[in-house]
N, C-alpha and C positions, 0 to 999 in steps of 0.2 A: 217130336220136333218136325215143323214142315220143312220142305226141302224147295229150293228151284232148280231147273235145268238149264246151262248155257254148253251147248253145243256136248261134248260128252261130257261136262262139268257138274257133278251133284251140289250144290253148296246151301247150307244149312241158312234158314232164313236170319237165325242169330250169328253172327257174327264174332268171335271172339277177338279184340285189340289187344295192344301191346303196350302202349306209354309206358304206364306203371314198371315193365318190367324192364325197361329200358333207362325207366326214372325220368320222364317225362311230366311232371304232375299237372305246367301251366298254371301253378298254382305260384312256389315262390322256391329259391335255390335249396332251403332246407328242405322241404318237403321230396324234390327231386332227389336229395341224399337220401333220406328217411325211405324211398322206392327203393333205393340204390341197394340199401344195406337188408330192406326187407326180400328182397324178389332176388333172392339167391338161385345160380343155377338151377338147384335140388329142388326149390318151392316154384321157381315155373313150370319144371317139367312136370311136378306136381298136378302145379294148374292147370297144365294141358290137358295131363291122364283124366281132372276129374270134370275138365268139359266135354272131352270124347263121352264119358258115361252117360252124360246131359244128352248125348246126342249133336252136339254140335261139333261140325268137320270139316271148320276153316278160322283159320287162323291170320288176321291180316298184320305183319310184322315188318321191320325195315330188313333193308337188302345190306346191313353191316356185319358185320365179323362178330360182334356178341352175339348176334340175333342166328348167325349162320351155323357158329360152333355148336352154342344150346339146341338148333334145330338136330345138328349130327349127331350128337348124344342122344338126344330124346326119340331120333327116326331106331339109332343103333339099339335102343331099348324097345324096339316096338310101336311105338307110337304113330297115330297113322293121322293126324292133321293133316291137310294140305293146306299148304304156306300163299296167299296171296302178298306178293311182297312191293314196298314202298319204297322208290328211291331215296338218297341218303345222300344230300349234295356234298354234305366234308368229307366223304370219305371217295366221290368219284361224280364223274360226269353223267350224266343221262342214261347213254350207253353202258359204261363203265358198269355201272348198277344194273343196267338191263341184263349185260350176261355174267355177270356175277350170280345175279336173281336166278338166270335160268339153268348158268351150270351148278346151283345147288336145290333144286327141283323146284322151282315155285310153280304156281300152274298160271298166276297170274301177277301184272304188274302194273302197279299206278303212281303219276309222278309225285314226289313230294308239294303236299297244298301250299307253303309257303311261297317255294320257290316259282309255283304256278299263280300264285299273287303277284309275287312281285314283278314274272315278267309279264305280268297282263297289263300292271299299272305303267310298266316301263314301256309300251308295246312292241314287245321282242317275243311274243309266240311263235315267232318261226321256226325252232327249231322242235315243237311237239309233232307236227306231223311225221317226222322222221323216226321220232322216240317210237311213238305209236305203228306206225311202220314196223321196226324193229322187233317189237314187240309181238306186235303179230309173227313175223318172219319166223319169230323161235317159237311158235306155235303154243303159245299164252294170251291168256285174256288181257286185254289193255285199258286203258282207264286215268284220270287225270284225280287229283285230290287239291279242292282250293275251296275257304274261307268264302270268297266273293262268287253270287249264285251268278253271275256275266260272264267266270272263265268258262271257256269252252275247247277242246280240241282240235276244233272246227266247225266248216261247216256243219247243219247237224246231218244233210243228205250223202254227209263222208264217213258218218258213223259208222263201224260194224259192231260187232260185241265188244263192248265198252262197260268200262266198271264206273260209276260218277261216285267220287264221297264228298258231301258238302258239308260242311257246319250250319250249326243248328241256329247259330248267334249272328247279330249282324256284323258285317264286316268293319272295321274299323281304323285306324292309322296303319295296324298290321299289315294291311295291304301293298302297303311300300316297301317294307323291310322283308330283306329274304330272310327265310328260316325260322320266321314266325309263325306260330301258332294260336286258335283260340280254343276253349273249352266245348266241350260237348259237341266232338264231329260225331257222325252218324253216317254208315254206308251205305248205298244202296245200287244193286245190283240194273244196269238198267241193258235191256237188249232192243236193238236198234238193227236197222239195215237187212241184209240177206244174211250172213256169215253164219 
């Protein structure tokens, strides 16, 4: 497995996501059940134990309470992922999720892509530099997650170490609606600035 380096951060070039086990498919409501009933506690920590083996040693998952507990069990067993984690607008605000995320050890945090759609199309971006801010402050990598390759954090001369996850597909009406998703995001680690 190749590795990169962001500041003392090791992170495995592969990436391991979370939808499925969350029941996210973007496919249709049954198929979300059909994750739901397969990706039992027992069978993610599973999955985790057998991508540690693979060599990959991050885990990008939401900053909610299913995703939080599974991580406690699986750290209390052992388990040594490090969590980059993804805000989670139903269950809290920008912040909210930011030290949620960090008082259950994430190392890194990126905002939810939808809600970073929709307020690009609404133009309400003002309140990312503050998140990203934050972010920094609790001493994590920060990073934005959107659909449409035009969101941006900011300027890019205000970047520092920054996570970018785009989708792979083009943007589409989703871009309006918060908490939209489309298939096949893809991560990618991007280092910018001095930091």
């Amino acid at each position: 497995m190749d590795y990169a380096q962001f500041n003392e951060i090791k992170v495995s070039r592969f990436i391991l996501g979370s939808n499925p086990f969350s029941g996210f498919s973007h496919q249709s409501p049954a198929r979300d059940v059909e994750m739901r009933h397969f990706f039992t506690t027992t069978h993610i920590k599973d999955t985790l134990r057998h991508a540690e083996e693979l060599g990959v040693n991050t885990l990008i998952a939401r900053s909610d309470y299913h995703v939080m507990r599974m991580l406690m069990e699986y750290r209390d067993e052992g388990g040594a992922l490090q969590w980059f984690a993804q805000t989670c607008p139903e269950v809290g605000s920008h912040e909210a999720c930011i030290l949620r995320a960090h008082a259950n050890g994430a190392k890194a945090v990126h905002l939810h892509g939808g809600v970073m759609d929709n307020a690009y199309a609404q133009g309400k971006l003002n309140d990312v530099p503050a998140a990203i801010d934050l972010i920094h402050e609790k001493g994590m990598l920060a990073g934005i997650a959107a659909h449409n390759h035009k969101v941006t954090p900011g300027p890019r001369n205000t970047w520092t170490w920054i996570i970018i996850c785009a989708a792979i597909t083009t943007p589409s009406a989703a871009t309006n609606t918060p908490n939209t998703t489309q298939t096949h995001q893809s991560s990618t680690l991007k280092r910018t600035g001095n930091r």
